[in-house]
C-alpha positions, 0 to 999 in steps of 0.5 A: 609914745610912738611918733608917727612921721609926716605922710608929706616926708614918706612920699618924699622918700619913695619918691626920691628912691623910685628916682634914684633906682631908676637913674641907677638902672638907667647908667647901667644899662647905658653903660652896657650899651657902649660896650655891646652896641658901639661897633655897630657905629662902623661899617668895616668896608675894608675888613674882607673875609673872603666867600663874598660875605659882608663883613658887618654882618658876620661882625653881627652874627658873631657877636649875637651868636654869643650873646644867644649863648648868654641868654641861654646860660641865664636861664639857669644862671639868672633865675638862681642868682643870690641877691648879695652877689650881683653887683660882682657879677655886673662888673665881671660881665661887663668888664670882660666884654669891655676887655674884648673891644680892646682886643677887636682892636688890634687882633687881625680880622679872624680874631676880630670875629673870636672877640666879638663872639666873646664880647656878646658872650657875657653881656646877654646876663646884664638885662636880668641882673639888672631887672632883678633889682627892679621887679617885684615891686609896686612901681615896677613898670615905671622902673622898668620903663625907664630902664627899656628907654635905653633900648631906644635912646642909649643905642642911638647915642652910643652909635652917634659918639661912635660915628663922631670919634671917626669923623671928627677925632679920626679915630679907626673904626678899629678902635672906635668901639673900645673908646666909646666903651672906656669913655662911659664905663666910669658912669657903669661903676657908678651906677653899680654903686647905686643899684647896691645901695638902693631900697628893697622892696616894702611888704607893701610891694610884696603883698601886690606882686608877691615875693620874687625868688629863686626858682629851682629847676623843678619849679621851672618845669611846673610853671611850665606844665601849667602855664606853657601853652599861653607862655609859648604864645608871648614866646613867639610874640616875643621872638618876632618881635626881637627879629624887627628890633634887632635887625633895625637896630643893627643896620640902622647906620645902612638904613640911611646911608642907603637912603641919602643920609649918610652924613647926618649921624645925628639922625641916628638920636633925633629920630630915636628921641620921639620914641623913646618918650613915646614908649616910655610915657605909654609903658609908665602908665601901667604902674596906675593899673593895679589889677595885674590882670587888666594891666596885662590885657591892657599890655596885649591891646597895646602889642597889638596896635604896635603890629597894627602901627608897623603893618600901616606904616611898612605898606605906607613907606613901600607905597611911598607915601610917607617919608623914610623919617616918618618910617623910621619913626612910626615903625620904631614906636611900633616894635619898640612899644610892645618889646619894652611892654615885655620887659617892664609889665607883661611877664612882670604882671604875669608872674602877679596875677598867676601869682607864680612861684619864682622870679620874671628872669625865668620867663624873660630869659627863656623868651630872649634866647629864643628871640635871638635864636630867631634874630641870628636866623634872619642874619643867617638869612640874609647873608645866605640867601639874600646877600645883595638885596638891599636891606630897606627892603628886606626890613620893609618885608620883615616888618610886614611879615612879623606884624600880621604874626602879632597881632593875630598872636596877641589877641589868641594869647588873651583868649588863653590866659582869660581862661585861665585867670577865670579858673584861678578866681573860682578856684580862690572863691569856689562857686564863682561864676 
């Protein structure tokens, strides 16, 4: 006699391991976060490197230089990883970068530099290590979403407990960032700990999405020969994309100090929480969507309006007609809809409705190195050509400039792969019209 147990006692399990998974995913990238993103919290109007150069901003190329290279690396070393062996690697990366703050500390100001390069070196890689556990499932988006509100909210706090180290512990902006990293990386070994132990994905899963696997380099280069007119299209999306997010990211302490807040440091979260939820209530839906086709023109609208949103609000503000708040908050749910879009539903239901041979950390990588590629431009830009313009303004054009590129790009791109979905159907049911 075979028992069959209660449905009531099955959901309860998944929904207790969707949960566990995603607070697994959540620390972690958390975790990361205050190792990577913890300096940003200081200004270093003190630290001169001579030629009339910023030292915040070389900080920044710096350290997002060597993250480039990381992205780059995984390509190779993302999409080929074995499974059994990223819970190592997670540690190895992000205890190596956690090393380099200690470094940052009391090295002398060319070295400060050298530390950072090697900071950002290997923390580019913990993104899809990550993301590795999560895709590939039927509630990858939801998972995946609330991995990317780390993008928004993580960042804000990291740079908050930073600032307040500073102002209220008189920590040296020197040490400041490896506090903060000591301070959460208990919670990234838990984390770690949690991501092993948690549950595979079901045949279930496997049947929507398909199987996720290592992908060789042959089968890189076909995906691409297939596919790389459309996926050139989400690349250049994407790059743009990662220029406005970064750049805001980055400056979002000399956004308001330039603005009249400088003694507000909790600004830096408030304004991030509204988007944070935004974002992740609209990019958690995707999961009730289970044609992968309709729920990634569904994402490419949503990109589209996220450009929309940024356009309206950028010539708002510039026309002074909205709040620097209502900005900061309008444009943040503006990019960062469309970027967490790319990470927890565009490339993962591509990938299922092609029906693709591989894994997303193939796309994601490739899309990512180039989108710091541009990031690490703009930087270069800025220093070089625009070193004493004021960056709210230089934002303000950024932000123009890309939104018009996305919402043209979206809307050609599902041209393209509506072409292409139409003659894989045919091709799956011959005579189909």
């Amino acid at each position: 006699m075979i028992l069959k147990v209660p449905t009531f006692f099955i959901d309860k399990a998944r929904r207790f391991s969707t949960l566990w998974i995603m607070v697994a995913a959540f620390l972690c990238y958390t975790g990361m976060y205050a190792v990577r993103k913890s300096f940003l919290a200081g200004q270093y109007l003190d630290l001169g490197f001579g030629f009339n150069m910023d030292a915040k901003t070389v900080l920044v190329i710096s350290q997002v230089l060597g993250y480039l290279c990381s992205k780059f690396l995984g390509i190779k070393v993302i999409s080929e990883m074995p499974h059994q062996k990223r819970g190592g690697w997670l540690i190895g990366l992000v205890g190596f970068a956690l090393l380099m703050l200690l470094v940052f500390a009391y090295a002398p100001p060319v070295v400060k530099v050298l530390a950072l390069f090697f900071n950002g070196l290997p923390l580019g890689m913990v993104f899809g290590v990550v993301f590795s556990y999560l895709e590939g499932r039927k509630n990858t988006e939801l998972l995946a979403a609330g991995l990317s509100t780390t993008f928004i909210f993580s960042t804000g706090l990291v740079k908050t407990v930073g600032v307040m180290l500073i102002q209220n512990l008189n920590i040296s902006e020197n040490m400041m960032p490896f506090i903060t990293g000591l301070l959460f990386f208990p919670l990234f070994l838990v984390s770690v700990l949690m991501l092993g132990i948690s549950k595979k994905p079901s045949r279930e899963d496997i049947k929507e999405r398909s199987k996720r696997l290592p992908m060789t380099k042959n089968e890189r280069k076909e995906f691409l020969r297939q596919h790389g007119i459309g996926f050139s299209g989400l690349v250049l999306i994407y790059i743009l994309l990662t220029i406005v997010r970064d750049f805001r990211d980055n400056f979002i302490v000399e956004f308001w100090s330039e603005l009249g807040y400088a003694q507000k440091p909790g600004l830096i979260t408030l304004t991030e929480v509204p988007v944070a939820i935004i974002v992740l209530v609209i990019a958690a839906f995707g999961v009730l969507l289970r044609d992968s086709y309709k729920a990634f023109n569904w994402s490419m609208w949503l990109t589209a309006s996220g450009g929309i949103l940024i356009l309206i609000a950028s010539v708002l503000f510039k026309e002074a007609l909205v709040s620097p708040v209502a900005w900061i908050i309008a444009t943040g749910v503006g990019v960062y809809l469309p970027y967490i879009l790319f990470h927890c539903l565009i490339f993962e239901r591509l990938v299922a409705f092609l029906r693709a041979k591989g894994n997303v950390g193939f796309l994601f990588y490739t899309a990512d190195a180039l989108g710091y590629l541009g990031s690490v431009f703009i930087l270069f830009y800025k220093e070089l050509i625009d070193n004493k313009g004021s960056l709210v303004s230089f934002f303000e054009q950024i932000n123009i400039n890309a939104s018009i590129v996305v919402i043209i790009g979206s809307i050609l791109t599902m041209v393209y792969f509506k072409s292409k979905y139409a003659k894989r159907k045919e091709h799956l049911v011959p005579g189909l019209k």
